[in-house]
Each structure stands twice: as C-alpha cells, then as structure tokens.
C-alpha positions in Angstrom: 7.8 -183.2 91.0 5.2 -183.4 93.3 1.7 -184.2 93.5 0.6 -180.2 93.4 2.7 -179.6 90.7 1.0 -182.0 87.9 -2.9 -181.3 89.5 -4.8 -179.3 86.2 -5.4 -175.8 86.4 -8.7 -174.9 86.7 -9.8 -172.0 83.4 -13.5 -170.0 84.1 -14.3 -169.0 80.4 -15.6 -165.3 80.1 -17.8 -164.8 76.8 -15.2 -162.5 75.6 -12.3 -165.4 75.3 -14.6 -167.2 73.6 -15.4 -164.8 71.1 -11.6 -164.6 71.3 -11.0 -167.6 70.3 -13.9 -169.7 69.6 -11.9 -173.1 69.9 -10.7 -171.7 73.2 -12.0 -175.2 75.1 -9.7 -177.7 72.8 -6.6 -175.4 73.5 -6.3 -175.5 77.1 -5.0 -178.8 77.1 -5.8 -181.3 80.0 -7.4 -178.9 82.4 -10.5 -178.1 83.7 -12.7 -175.6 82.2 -15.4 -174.5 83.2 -18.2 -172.1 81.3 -21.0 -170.4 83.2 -24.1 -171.1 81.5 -25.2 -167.7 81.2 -22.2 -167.6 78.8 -24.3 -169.8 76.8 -27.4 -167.7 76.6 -24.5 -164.3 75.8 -23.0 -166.1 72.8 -26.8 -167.0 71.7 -27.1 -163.3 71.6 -24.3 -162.9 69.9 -24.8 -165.1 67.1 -27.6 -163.2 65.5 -25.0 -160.5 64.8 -23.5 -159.4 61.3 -20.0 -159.9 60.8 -17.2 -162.1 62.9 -18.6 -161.7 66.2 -21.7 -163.5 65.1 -19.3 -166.1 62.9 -17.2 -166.7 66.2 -20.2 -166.9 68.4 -21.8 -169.3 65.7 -18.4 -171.2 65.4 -18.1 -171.4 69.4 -21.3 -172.7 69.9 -21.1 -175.8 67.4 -17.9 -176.4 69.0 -19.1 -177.1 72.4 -22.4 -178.6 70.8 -20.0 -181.5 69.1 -18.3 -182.0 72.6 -21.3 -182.2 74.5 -23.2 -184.4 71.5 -20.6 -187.0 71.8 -22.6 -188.4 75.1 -26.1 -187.2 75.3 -26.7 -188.5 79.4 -27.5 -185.6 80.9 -25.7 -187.1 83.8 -22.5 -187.5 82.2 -21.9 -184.1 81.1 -23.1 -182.6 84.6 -19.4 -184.9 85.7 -17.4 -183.3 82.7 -17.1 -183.5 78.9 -13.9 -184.7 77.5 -12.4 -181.8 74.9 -10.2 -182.3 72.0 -7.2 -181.3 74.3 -7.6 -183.9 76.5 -9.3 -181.6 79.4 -12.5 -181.5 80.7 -15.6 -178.9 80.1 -18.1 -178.4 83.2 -21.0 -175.8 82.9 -21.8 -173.8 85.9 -25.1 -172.4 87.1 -25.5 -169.8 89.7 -28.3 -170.9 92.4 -29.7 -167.4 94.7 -27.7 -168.3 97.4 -24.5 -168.2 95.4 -24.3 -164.3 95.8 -23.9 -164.3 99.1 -20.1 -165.1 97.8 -19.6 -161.8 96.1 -18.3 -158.9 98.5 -20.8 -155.8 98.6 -21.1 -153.6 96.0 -20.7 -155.9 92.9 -23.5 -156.1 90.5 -25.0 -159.2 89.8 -24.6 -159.5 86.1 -23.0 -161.5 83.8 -19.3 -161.0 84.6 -20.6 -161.5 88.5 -21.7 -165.2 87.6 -17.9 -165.9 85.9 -16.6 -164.6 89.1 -18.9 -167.0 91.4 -17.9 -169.6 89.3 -14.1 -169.4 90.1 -14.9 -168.5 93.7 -16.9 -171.8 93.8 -13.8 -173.4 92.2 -11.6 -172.8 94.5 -13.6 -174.7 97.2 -14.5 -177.5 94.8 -11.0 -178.0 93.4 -8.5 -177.0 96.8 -5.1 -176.7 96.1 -5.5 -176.1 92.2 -4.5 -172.8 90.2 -8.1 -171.4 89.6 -8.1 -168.2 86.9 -10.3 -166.2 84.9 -9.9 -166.3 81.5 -11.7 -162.6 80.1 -10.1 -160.2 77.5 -12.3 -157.5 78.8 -9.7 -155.6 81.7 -12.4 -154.7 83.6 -13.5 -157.9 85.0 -9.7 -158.5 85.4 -9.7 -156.4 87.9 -13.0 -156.7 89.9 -12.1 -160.5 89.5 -8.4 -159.5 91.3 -10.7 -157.5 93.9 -12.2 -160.8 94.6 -9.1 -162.8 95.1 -9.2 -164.4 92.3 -6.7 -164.8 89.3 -7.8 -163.4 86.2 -5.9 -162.6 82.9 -6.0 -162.7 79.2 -5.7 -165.7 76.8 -2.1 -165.8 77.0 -1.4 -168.2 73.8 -2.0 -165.7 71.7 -0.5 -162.3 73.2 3.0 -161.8 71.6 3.9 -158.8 73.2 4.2 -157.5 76.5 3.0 -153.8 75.3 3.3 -151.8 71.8 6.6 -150.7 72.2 8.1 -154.2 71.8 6.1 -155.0 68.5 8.5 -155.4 65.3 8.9 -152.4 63.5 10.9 -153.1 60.5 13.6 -151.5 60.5 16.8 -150.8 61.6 19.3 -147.3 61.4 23.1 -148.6 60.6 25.5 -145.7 61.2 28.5 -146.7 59.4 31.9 -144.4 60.2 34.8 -143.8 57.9 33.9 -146.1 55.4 36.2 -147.4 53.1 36.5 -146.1 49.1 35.5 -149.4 48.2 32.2 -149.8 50.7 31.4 -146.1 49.4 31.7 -147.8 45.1 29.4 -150.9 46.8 26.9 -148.4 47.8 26.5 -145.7 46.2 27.4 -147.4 42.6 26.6 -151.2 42.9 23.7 -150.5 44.9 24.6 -153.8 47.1 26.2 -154.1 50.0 27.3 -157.3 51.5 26.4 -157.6 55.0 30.0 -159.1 55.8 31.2 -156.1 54.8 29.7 -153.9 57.8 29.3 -156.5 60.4 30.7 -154.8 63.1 28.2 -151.8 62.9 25.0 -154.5 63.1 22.7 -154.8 66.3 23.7 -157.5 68.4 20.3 -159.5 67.2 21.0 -159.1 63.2 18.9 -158.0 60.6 15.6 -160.3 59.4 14.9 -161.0 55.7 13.4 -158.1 54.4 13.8 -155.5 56.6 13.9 -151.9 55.8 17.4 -150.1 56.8 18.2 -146.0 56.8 22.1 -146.5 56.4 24.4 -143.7 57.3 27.8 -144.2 56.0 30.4 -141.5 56.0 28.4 -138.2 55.6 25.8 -139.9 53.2 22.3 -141.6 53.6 20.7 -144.6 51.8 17.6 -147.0 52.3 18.4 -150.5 51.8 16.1 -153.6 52.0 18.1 -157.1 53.8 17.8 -159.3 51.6 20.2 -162.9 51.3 22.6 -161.3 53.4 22.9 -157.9 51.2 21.4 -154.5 51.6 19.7 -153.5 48.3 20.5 -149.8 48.5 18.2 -147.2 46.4 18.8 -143.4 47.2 17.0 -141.7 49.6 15.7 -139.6 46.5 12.6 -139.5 44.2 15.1 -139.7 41.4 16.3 -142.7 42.6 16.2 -145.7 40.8 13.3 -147.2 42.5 11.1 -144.2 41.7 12.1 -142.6 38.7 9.4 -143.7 36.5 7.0 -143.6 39.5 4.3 -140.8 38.3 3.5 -140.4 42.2 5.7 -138.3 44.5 6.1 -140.6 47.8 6.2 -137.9 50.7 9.3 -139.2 53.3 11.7 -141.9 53.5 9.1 -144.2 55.3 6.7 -144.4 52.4 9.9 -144.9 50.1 11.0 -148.0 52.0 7.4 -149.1 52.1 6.8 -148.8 48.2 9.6 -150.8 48.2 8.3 -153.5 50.2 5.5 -153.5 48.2 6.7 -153.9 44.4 9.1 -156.4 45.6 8.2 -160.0 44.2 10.5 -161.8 47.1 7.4 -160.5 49.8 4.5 -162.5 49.3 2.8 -161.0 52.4 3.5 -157.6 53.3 1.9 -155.9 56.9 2.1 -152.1 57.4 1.5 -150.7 60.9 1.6 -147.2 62.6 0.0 -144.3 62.9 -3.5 -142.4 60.9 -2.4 -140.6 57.9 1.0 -142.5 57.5 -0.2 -144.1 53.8 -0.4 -147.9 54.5 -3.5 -148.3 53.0 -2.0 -146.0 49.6 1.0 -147.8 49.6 -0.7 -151.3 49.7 -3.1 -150.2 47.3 -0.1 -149.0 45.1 1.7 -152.2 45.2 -1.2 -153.8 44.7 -2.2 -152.1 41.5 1.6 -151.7 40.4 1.4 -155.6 40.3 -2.2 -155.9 38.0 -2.7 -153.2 35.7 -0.6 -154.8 33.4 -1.7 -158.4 34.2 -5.6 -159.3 33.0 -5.1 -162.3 34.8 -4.6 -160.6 38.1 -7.4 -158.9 40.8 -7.2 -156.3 43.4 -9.7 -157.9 46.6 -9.8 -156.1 49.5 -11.0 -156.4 52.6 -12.9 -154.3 55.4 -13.7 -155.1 58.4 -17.4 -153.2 59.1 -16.9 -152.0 62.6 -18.8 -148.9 63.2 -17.2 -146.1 65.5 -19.7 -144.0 67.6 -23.8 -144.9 67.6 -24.6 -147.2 65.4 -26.9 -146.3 62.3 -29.0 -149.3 62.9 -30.0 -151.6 59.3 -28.9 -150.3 56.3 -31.5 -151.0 53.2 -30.2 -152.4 49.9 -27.9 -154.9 49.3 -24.3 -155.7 50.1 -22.7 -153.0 47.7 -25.4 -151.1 49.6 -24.5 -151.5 52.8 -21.0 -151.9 53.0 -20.7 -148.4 50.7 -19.4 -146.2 54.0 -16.5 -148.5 54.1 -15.9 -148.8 50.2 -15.6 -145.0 50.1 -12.0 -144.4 51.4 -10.5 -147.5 48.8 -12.3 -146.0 45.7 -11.2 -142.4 46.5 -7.5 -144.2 47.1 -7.6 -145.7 43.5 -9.1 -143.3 41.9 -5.8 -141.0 43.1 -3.7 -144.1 42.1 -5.6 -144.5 38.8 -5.0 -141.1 37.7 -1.4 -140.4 38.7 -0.2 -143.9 36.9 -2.5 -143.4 33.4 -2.4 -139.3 33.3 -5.9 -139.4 33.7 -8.9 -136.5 34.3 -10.5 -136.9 37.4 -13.8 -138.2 35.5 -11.7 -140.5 33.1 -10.4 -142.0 36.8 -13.7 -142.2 38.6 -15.1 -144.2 34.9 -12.0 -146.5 35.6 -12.5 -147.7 38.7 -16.6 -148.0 38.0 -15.4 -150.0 35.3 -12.7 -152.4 37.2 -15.5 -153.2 40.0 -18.3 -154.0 37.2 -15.7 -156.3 35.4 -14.4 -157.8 38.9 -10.8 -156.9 38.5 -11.3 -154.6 42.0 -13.4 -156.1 44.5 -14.1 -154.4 48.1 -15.6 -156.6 50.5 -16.4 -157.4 54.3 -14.3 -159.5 55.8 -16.8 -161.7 56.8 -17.1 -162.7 53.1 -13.8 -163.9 53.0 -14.0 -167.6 54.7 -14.4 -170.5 52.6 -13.4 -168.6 49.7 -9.5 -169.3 48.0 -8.5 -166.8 46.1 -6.0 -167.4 43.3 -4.2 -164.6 40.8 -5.5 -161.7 43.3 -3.6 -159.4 44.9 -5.5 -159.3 48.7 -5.4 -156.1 50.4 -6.8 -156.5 54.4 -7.3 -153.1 55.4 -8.0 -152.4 59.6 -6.4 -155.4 60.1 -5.9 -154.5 63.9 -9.7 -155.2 64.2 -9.3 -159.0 63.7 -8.8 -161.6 66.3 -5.8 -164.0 65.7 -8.1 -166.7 65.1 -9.9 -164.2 62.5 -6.5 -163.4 60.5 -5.4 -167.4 60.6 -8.6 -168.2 58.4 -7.9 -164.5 56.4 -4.3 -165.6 56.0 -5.0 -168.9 54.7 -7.1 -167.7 51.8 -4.6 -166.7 49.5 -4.3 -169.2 46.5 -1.7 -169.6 43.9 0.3 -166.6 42.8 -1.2 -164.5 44.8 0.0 -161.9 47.3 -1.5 -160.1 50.6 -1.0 -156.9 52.4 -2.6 -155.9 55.7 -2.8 -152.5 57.2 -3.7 -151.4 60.8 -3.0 -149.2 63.6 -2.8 -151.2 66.9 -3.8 -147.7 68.9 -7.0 -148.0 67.0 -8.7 -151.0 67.6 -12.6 -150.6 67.8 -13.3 -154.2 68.3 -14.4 -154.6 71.6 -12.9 -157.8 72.8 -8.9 -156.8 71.3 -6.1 -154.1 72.6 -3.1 -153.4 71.4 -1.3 -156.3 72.0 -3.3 -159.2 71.2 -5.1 -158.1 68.0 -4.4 -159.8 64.5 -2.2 -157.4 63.4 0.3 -157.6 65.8 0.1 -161.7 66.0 0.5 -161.8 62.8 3.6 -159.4 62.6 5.3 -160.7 65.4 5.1 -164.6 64.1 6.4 -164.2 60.7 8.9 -161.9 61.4 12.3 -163.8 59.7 9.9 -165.3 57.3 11.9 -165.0 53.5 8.6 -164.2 51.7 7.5 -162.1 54.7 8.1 -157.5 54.9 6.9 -155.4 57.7 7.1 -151.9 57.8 5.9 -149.5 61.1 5.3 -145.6 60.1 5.7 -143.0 62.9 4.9 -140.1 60.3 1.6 -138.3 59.2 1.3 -137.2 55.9 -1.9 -136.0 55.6 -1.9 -132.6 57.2 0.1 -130.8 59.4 -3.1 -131.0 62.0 -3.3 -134.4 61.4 0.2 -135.3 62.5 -0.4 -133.1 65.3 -3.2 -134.6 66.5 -2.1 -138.1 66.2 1.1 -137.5 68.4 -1.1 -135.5 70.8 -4.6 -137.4 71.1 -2.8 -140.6 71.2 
C-alpha cells in the first residue's frame, strides 16, 4: 500500500451533520475534521430551540466542549484536539481575504465559510481526500461547483433511494399444487417452507414477513415464521378476524393487524403512504394488547414538527401545547374504543378522558422520551420518519421489560429539515433489523381514507 493510500481524509463539518449526528466528530475515526467556527455560533442558535434539534445541538456542543476541555492551552487546540475515534478536530475561521477563494456569485454566508474551509484544506493538506460533510443537497452542489467533494454522512444511509427500502413482503405464486399442499393450507393453516421451495425468491423470506400466496386458483396471507407460513384467509371471516368488531379495509391492513397482535414481534414499523392506517393499526395492536391487562400502558410518541408558518409560543402547559398533535391519536382511539366495547360516541370520548387522567394512555413529544425506561407499556412512535438515526437509537432503547414498540412513518413525508427519504430513522431502523426474530415490517401502497385521498397521494407524490 502506499504512502497516499493510508494519509487521513480530511471531513469539513456542515451544522447540519452535526445536528445529524451530534457525536459526528468521535465517529470519523482517525481523520481530520475540521468545524468552521461559525458552526459553533449556528448550533448556539440552535440550542435554544424546543424539541430534538435543540437536544442535538445541546448534545453536540458538550461533546466538543469535553474534547476541547481535556487541554485548556489555547495553543494546543489551535494544532488539533484528539477525538474519541482516534482523529483529530481543528476549528476554522475565515479572515476577509479568505473570500477572494470563492468564484463570483456565491454568497458569503454560512455554508460559504464550510466551503472556504475545504478549499483552504486542500492547500494545507495536498494530496489528501478533502470532503464536505452537509445533509442539506444544496451546498452539495454549490460545494461540487467549487471543486470540492461534498456528500452526506454516509454511515448512516442504508439505502441508495426509496425503492430499495424493505417492504415486507413477498407474492409466492404457487402452480398446480399438490392435494396435500392444498389440506396444509387451506385446513392446517401451516405451510412448511420445504414444501414450496422452489417457488421462493432467490434471497428467501425474513422472519416475519408478510406473504400474499397464490396457489392453484386460490389466495391466502401468511406470516414467515420458523420456516412455516401461518396462513389466515384473505377474508374478514377468517380466523384471525372473526371476533374483530372492526372491518379491516384490504389485504394490507389484514397482514398488518396481524403483525400487530402477534406476541413473536416485539417491535413492529409500518411505512407507506397518507391514509394507508399505520398509525390505526398500531394503535389497534396496541390496545388489543392492554385493555384486558391493568398492568399495561399505551405511550405514544409525537414528534412536534410544524408544517407551513409557524404559530409562534403556545400558552399553557405541555397537555397545552402539544394538543394539535394529540388530536389525531385521541380521535384514532376513540374509533378503536367504540368499535371494541359497543360504545356511544360520548361513552368513547369519557373513555379515553378517563385512560389519560388515570395514565393508562399517554401522548407525548418525543423530546420527553430520553432518560425515561419504560416497562409494561405498549410504545407507539408515530412520524417516525421525522427522527434522525441517532434520535430513534435513544427512542429504541427506551423500551423496558415486557414491553413492545411500533413506529409509523412515511419516508416521502419528512418535514425535518436536515433528513430525506433515505437517511431518516425510519428507514435506518427498518433496514437494520430486518431478519430480526422479534422484528415485523410492513410497507402500505394503498389509501383508505377517501377515494380523493388515494388519488392525491399517487398524484401529488
């Protein structure tokens, strides 16, 4: 190997990989990085905020604070900080004539003074591999228009674009099936996977997923599960729903209910399209699992990201303030409430007042989840595209003993500014635990709210 081969690459920070990840600097392993200090004074902007951009900004900041406390000489940190990773952390300033390195035309902001920092790189470190380091695409490209590398933090970007993203499931097309295959299915309700081998994908099936079988001139859903299919009939008479008091709409929300009341999946993520029923389904399951139990709780979790202008502070406290987001769970359970008990609408909405009084349904930010462990609960992480990796690791990691967690989301809707549709939570999160025993995901490609609002989801998307 040669000498060029082993020198560090060189990482220019942008605020939003920070915010990204806020341990970014201890991941990068024995490079250089290097963090303009306008950076700095951004995520001391940042920090004031409500939610997990302030928490990442607060948590970024007191990890570069510990590296940099470790040798207080001024002098020594202007020749590099050690990290955690075994790299080295330089801060940058921009003097006037700096500029004078930017072609004409660029604004001198922010993202300007990350760019002159990897300009300046590249003279102060010849012959290394000098990149950006920005989720935000824009200065991507401007930085590109520079000559300069830019790109996302790669570490945690599982996918290569939506289409490749788990989805579930799998559609097994099963011709001239034997009498005996027919009695496995249709009357055992198991089918060995053995026995239809030859009509699986090349890759195999993971635990838990969701299969539409067609075999002979019938159709079945099955779960995979220890090398069966667990088949149920593609009917609302079927066993899996013939003492459920609400009518599940298509085949998709059938093989998701059954996702959701099966014990085996301890954590449970539902992804697709608006309208689809992940967050009624989890909320189903959820309450499926409790009603019955005292000992059990329904928590979930919002993230308060406001789409459009922003209403500014809202009085009152946090029941207060977070109502707007509480609104679309309560009117979920209260449908859920009334279906399951035979309830009047008013003998549901007194329900569910009563279950949040007595804590047995909690809705909260998902700020207010860290630090918390939550035993006996049933968590239910709604938006869940809206996290950061980083964000869902500490969500994730919550869940105590005997408990269970779903999380919902729609990776074309992601409102937090420093995610896309491939590096949010959600997808991280799917794509990891996929083959996981205890693990069930489920993508919906249907609407079932309205005929307009299937419409407009396959035509505004």
């Amino acid at each position: 190997m040669s000498k060029k081969d082993v020198r560090p690459k060189v990482f220019i920070l942008d605020t939003s990989s920070i915010i990204y990840q806020p341990l970014i600097v201890n991941f990068l392993g024995d490079n250089i990085i290097i963090i303009p200090v306008s950076n700095l004074s951004e995520l001391d902007g940042l920090k004031k905020q409500e939610g997990n951009v302030g928490y990442n900004a607060r948590e970024a900041i007191a990890c570069i604070e510990e590296l940099t406390n470790n040798d207080l000489n001024p002098s020594a940190i202007k020749h590099g900080v050690r990290t955690k990773g075994g790299g080295k952390l330089f801060f940058d300033f921009v003097k006037p004539e700096d500029w004078q390195k930017l072609p004409d035309g660029i604004e001198h902001n922010n993202d300007a003074r990350v760019i002159l920092a990897a300009l300046k790189s590249k003279v102060k470190f010849p012959g290394h591999d000098v990149r950006i380091l920005s989720e935000d695409s824009n200065l991507r490209v401007i930085a590109r228009t520079c000559g300069v590398r830019a790109e996302g933090y790669k570490n945690d970007t599982v996918i290569q674009n939506l289409d490749d993203l788990y989805s579930g499931r799998e559609s097994i097309v099963v011709t001239e099936p034997s009498a005996d295959l027919m009695d496995k299915t249709f009357q055992k309700l198991l089918v060995p996977i053995s026995d239809i081998s030859k009509f699986l994908p090349s890759s195999g099936l993971y635990p838990n997923q969701c299969v539409e079988l067609t075999i002979g001139s019938r159709f079945a859903l099955a779960i995979h599960q220890a090398g069966n299919l667990q088949i149920f009939p593609a009917t609302d008479r079927g066993v899996k729903y013939q003492k459920l008091p609400i009518v599940l709409k298509n085949n998709e929300q059938k093989l998701g209910h059954a996702l959701a009341i099966d014990p085996v999946t301890e954590l449970v993520t539902f992804s697709g399209k608006t309208g689809s029923g992940k967050s009624f389904l989890s909320l189903l399951g959820a309450y499926a699992q409790t009603r019955l139990d005292d000992s059990k709780r329904i928590m979930v979790f919002r993230p308060h990201i406001e789409i459009g202008p922003q209403f500014g502070i809202l009085p009152g406290g946090v029941n207060e303030k977070f109502a707007p987001w509480m609104r679309p769970v309560i009117e979920i359970m209260r449908k859920i409430v009334k279906a399951y008990n035979g309830y009047t609408s008013e003998e549901a909405r007194v329900c569910i007042d009563e279950m949040l009084q007595i804590g047995t349904l909690e809705i909260n930010p998902i700020s207010h989840i860290r630090g918390c462990t939550f035993d006996e609960a049933v968590m239910v992480i709604d938006e869940g595209q809206n996290l950061t990796p980083h964000e869902m690791r500490s969500t994730v990691t919550r869940a105590g003993e005997n408990s269970r967690i779903f999380i919902t989301g729609d990776p074309t809707q992601v409102d937090n500014r420093f995610l896309d549709s491939r590096n949010n939570g959600l997808v991280f999160l799917t794509e990891r635990f996929k083959g996981d025993l205890n693990f069930g995901h489920l993508t919906f490609f249907r609407s079932v709210r309205s005929a307009l609002a299937e419409k407009a989801a396959n035509l505004l998307a």
